[in-house]
C-alpha positions in Angstrom: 52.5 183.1 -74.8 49.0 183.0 -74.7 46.9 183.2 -71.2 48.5 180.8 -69.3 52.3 179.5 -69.2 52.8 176.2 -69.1 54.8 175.4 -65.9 54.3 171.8 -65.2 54.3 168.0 -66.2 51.8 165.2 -65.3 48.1 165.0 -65.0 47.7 167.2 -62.2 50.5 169.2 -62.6 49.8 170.3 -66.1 47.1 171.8 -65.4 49.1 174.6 -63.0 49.5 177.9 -64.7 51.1 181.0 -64.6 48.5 183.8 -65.1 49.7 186.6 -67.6 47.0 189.2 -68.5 44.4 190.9 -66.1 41.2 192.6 -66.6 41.5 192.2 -70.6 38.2 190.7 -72.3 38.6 187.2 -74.0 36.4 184.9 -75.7 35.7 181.3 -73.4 34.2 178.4 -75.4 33.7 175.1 -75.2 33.0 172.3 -77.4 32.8 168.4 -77.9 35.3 166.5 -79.2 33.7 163.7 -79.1 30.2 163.1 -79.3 27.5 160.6 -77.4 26.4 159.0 -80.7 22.8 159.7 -80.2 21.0 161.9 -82.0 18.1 161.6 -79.8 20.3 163.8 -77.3 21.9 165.8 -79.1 25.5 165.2 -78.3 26.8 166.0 -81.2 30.6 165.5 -82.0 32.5 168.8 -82.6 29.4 170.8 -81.0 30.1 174.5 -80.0 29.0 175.5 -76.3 27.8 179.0 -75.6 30.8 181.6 -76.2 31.0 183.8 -73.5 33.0 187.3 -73.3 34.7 187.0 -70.1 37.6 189.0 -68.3 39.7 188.2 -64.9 39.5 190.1 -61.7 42.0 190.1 -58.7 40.5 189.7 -55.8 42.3 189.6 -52.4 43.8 186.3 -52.4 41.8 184.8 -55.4 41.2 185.7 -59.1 37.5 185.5 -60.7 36.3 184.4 -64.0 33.8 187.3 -64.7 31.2 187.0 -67.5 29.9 190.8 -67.9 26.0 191.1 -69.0 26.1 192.5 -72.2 21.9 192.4 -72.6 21.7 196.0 -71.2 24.4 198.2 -72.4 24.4 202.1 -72.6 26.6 203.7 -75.7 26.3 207.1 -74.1 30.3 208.5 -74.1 28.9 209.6 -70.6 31.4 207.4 -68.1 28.9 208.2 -64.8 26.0 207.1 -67.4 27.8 204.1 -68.9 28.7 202.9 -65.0 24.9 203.0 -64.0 23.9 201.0 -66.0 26.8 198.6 -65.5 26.2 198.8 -62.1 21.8 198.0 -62.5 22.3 194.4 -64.0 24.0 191.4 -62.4 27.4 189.9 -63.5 28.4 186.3 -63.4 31.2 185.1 -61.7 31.7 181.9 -63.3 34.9 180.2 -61.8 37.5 181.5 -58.3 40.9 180.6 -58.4 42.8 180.6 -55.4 46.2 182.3 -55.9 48.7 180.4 -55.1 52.2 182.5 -55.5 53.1 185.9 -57.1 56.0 187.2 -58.7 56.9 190.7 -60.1 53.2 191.2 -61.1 52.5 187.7 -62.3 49.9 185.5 -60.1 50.4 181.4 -60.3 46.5 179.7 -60.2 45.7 176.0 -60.3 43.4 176.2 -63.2 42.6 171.9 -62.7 39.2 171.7 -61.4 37.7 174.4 -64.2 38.8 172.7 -66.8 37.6 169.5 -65.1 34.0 171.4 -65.0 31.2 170.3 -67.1 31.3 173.2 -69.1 29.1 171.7 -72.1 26.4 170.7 -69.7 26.2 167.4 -70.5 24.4 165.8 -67.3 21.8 168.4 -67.5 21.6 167.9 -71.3 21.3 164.0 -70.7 19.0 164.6 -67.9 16.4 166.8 -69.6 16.6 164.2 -72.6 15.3 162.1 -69.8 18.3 159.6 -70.0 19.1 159.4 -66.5 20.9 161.3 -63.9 24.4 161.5 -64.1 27.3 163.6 -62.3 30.5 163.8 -63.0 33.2 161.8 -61.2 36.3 163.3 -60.3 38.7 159.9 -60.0 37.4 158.9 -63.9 38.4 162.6 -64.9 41.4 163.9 -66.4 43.4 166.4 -68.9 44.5 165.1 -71.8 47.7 166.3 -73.0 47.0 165.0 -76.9 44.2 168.3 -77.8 46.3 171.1 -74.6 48.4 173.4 -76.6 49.1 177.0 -75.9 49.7 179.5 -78.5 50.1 183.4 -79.1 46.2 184.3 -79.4 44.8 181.1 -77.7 45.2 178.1 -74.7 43.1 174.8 -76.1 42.7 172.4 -72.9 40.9 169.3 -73.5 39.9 167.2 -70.8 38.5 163.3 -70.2 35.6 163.3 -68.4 33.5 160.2 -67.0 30.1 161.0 -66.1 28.5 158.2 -63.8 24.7 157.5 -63.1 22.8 157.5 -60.0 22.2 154.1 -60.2 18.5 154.7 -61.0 17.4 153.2 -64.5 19.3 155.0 -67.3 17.4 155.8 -70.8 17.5 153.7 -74.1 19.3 156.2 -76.1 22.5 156.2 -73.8 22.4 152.8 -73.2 22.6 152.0 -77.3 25.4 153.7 -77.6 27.6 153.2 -74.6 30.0 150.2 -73.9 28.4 150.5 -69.8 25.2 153.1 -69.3 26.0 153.5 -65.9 29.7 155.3 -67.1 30.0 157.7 -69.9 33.0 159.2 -70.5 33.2 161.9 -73.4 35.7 164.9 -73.6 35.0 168.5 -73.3 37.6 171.2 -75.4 37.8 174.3 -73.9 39.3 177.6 -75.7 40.7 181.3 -74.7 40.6 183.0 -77.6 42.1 186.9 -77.6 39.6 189.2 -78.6 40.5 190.7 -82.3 42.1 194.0 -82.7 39.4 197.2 -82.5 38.0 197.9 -86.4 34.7 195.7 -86.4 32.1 197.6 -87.9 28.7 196.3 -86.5 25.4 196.5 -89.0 22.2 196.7 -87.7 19.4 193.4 -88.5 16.5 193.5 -91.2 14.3 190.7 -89.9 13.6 190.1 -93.4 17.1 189.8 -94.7 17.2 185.7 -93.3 20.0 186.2 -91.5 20.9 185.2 -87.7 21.3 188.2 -85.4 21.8 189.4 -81.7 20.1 191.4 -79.4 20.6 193.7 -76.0 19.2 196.5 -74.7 20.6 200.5 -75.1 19.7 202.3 -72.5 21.1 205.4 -73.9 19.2 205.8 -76.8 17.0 209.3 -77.8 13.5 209.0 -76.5 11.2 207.6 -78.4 13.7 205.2 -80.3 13.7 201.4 -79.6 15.9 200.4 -76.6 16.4 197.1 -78.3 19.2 197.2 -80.7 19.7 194.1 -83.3 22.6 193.7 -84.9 23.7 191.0 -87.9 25.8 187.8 -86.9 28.0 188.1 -89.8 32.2 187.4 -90.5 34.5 190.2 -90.2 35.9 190.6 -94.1 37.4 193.9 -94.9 38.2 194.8 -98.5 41.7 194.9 -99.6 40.8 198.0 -101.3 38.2 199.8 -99.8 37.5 201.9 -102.5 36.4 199.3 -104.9 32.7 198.4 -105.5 33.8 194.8 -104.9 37.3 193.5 -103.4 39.8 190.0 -102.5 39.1 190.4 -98.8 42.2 191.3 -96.6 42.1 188.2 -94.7 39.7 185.3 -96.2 37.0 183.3 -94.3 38.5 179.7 -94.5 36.3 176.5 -94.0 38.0 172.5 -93.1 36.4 169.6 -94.5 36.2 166.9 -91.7 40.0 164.5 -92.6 37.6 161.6 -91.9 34.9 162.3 -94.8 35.4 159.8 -97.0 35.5 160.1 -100.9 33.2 160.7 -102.8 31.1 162.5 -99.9 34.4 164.8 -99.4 34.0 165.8 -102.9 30.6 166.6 -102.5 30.8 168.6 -99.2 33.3 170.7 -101.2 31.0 171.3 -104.2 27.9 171.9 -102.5 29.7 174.6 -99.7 31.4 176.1 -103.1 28.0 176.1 -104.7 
């Protein structure tokens, strides 16, 4: 059933869950819909936000959104070791929910206002593009029941959000592209996505294969080594036979070509990604 259950109907009520798993790591992201129109800013439509691994905590009468730091790590198999350096580095908690009933071992949260967050950052984007200063306003704001689905390995909320300005003057590239500069209203996606099963093999980064890669910090590692590890930013493909030198994958990468590329330029997209 996903994270949440769906237990209500309504614009405020649909956003009341029933809280199923605890203290289980899940990926958060957020995206754009729908994009500003500018590419000044940088609003781009279907933008990814920052993933985040995050996991809930109970806490007395309230549940946290916690994002562990995973820049300092320590691989030793050495709990007490593992726990220190845990305990050296701050957490973020990025969201509380107040709990609001439980039963048998399941908690009921109203998950409204986070999903009603600016979790894209689009003031502060708008604002360091020097377009204004805008904050969100709750009475202009709502979940949209169109893009809010709940499956088996994911919940997708998608929310309206209307960002009004200060009333100090607003920059050219917003007001080009709006209907009213002082009100811009896009819509922010928001995903929890289950972790995949345990299997991931990581590989270590050659700065010189061209690839993207991620860092953190082992501090576990033999003297004398590097503390900071790289690691590849690759797709997890596993070989359908893993004895041969080359093999159909088990479960193939698939790509979507945008519905709303028009022909020929669908064509091409095709072609060149194929190329």
């Amino acid at each position: 059933m996903g994270f949440f259950r769906w237990i209500g109907m309504g614009r405020r009520a649909s956003c009341t869950w029933k809280f199923l798993r605890r203290k289980k790591d899940f990926l958060l992201l957020d995206q754009l819909p729908y994009g500003l129109g500018s590419n000044d800013v940088g609003l781009d439509r279907g933008q990814l936000g920052q993933g985040r691994i995050v996991h809930f905590t109970r806490a007395g009468n309230k549940v946290l959104l916690i994002a562990p730091n995973l820049q300092y790590r320590s691989s030793s198999a050495d709990a007490a070791e593992r726990v220190a350096v845990k305990e050296s580095f701050a957490e973020s908690v990025l969201w509380g929910f107040k709990v609001e009933a439980e039963d048998k071992g399941r908690l009921l949260i109203d998950a409204t206002d986070f999903f009603l967050r600016d979790a894209h950052g689009v003031a502060e984007r708008m604002q360091a593009a020097q377009q204004g200063t805008y904050k969100l306003d709750p009475n202009r704001c709502a979940i949209t029941l169109d893009n809010t689905r709940n499956f088996p390995k994911n919940t997708e909320v998608e929310a309206i959000l209307t960002f009004a300005s200060d009333g100090r003057p607003h920059g050219a590239f917003v007001a080009s592209v709006t209907p009213d500069a002082h009100s811009v209203t896009l819509r922010e996606h928001t995903s929890l996505i289950e972790l995949p099963e345990p299997g991931y093999t990581p590989r270590r980064n050659d700065p010189r294969s061209g690839f993207f890669g991620v860092e953190f910090r082992d501090y576990s590692v033999p003297l004398g080594e590097p503390m900071v590890q790289h690691l590849l930013v690759r797709h997890r493909l596993q070989k359908k036979d893993p004895n041969a030198a080359m093999s159909e994958p088990v479960k193939p990468i698939v790509y979507y070509v945008d519905r709303g590329a028009p022909e020929p330029i669908r064509s091409a997209l095709v072609e060149g990604a194929n190329w």
